[in-house]
N, C-alpha and C positions, 0 to 999 in steps of 0.2 A: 504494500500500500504506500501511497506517497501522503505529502503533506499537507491535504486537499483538508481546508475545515470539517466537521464532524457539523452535521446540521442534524442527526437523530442518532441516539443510539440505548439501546436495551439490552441490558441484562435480564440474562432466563434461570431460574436456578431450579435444580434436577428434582428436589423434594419437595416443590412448590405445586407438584399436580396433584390434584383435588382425590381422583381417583384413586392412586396410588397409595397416598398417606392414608386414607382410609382406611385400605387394606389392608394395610401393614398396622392400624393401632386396634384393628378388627385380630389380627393374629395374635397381638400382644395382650389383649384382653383374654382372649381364648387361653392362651401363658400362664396368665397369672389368673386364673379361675379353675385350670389343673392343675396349679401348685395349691392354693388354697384347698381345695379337694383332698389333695394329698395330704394334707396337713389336718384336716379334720374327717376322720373317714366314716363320721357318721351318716347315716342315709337322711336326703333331703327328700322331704314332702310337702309340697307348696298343693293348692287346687288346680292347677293348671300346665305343672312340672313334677314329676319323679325321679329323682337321683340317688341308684341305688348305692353302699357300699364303697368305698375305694379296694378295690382289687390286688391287696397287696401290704407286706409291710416293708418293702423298700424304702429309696428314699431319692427314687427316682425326679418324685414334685418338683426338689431345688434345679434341677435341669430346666424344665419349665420355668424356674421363676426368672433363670439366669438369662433364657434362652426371650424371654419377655424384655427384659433390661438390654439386652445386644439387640432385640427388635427395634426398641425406643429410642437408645442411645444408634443407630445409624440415620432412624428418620429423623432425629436432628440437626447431625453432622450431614445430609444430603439437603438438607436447605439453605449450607452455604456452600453445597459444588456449583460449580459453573456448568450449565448446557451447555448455552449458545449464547453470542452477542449478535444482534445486527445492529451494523453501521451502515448510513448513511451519507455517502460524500456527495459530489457536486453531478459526477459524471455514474456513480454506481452503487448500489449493494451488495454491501461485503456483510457476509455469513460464519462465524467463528467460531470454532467446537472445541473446547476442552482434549474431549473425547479420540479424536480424528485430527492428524496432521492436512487434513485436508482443508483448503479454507473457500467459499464458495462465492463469484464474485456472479452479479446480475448487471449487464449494462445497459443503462437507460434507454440507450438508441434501440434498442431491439424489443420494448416493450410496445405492449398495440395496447391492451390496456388494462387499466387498474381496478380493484373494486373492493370492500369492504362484505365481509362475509362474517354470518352468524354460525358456530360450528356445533353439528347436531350433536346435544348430550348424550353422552357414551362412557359406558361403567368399563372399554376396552381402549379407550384415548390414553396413548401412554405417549412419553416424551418420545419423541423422533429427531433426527437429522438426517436432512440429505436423505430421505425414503423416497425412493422411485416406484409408486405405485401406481395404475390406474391412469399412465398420461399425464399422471401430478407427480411434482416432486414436492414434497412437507416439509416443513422445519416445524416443530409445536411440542412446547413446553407444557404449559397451561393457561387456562381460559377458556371462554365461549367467541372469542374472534379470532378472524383472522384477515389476512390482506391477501389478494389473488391476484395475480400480475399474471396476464396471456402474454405471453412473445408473439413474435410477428412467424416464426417456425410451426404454431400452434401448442408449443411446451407451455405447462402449466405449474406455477411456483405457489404453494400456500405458507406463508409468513404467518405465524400465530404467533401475537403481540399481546401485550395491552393496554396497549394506546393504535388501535385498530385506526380509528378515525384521525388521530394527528399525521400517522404512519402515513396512512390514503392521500392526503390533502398537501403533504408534501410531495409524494409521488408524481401526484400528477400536476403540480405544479412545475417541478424539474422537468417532468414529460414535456411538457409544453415548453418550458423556456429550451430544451432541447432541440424539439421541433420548428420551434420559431428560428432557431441557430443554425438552422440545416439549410 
């Protein structure tokens, strides 16, 4: 990249999707309610719940309670990894990954056009980079937007932001002062 001003730029971080985190504090409950179990092996009888016995007099539970704590303690530590950054300079879209020496540049001149998009709720939305699926290529961290940029090739780019609307509105302002340049 050269020294071109920075007119947008976002950071994505890896433990910040909705879906994921959930999952993972959904695991760590289940943890520490068969360490608890383990710990009291009396049988539970609620009206609407049966839990018979704990199965055992090991002491297997502390595994569970440990295994709960390394759940916790990672989905904290992944709320400060880096996904992805995208920047925006004068003449492109530069795409940054942590993860990947590869870094992914989009250039203005080749974009036809722009659009701001709502992304359909899904309990299977996991962070992506650089996904070639479907004629799209994704970048998406977390949120419900994202920005769709058509090339003039017919390639399709989804940028999942969340600043969807500032993203858009500069896009296609550089679009135009490009096209006006041409």
């Amino acid at each position: 990249m050269n020294n071109e001003e920075i007119l947008f730029q976002e950071t994505q971080y890896a433990g910040t999707n909705r879906h994921s985190l959930i999952r993972r504090l959904v695991l760590a409950v289940f943890c520490f309610v068969a360490y608890y179990w383990s710990e009291h092996p009396e049988p539970v009888d609620l009206d609407f719940f049966q839990l018979g016995e704990y199965p055992g007099e090991d002491y297997s539970g502390k595994i569970f309670f440990l295994l709960g704590l390394v759940i916790l303690i990672v989905s904290v530590v992944l709320m400060f990894v880096k996904h992805f950054t995208t920047t925006v300079r004068s003449g492109a879209i530069y795409l940054e990954s942590l993860w990947t020496s590869r870094k992914v540049r989009i250039d203005l001149n080749s974009v036809e056009s722009v659009r701001k998009i709502i992304l359909k709720a899904s309990v299977l939305n996991r962070p992506v980079y650089n996904l070639h699926a479907s004629g799209k290529i994704r970048f998406y961290t977390h949120g419900h937007e994202a920005v769709e940029l058509v090339m003039n090739d017919g390639l399709t780019y989804r940028i999942g932001t969340q600043r969807a609307g500032e993203l858009m509105q500069l896009l296609r302002k550089l679009k135009k002062n490009v096209n006006e340049g041409n």
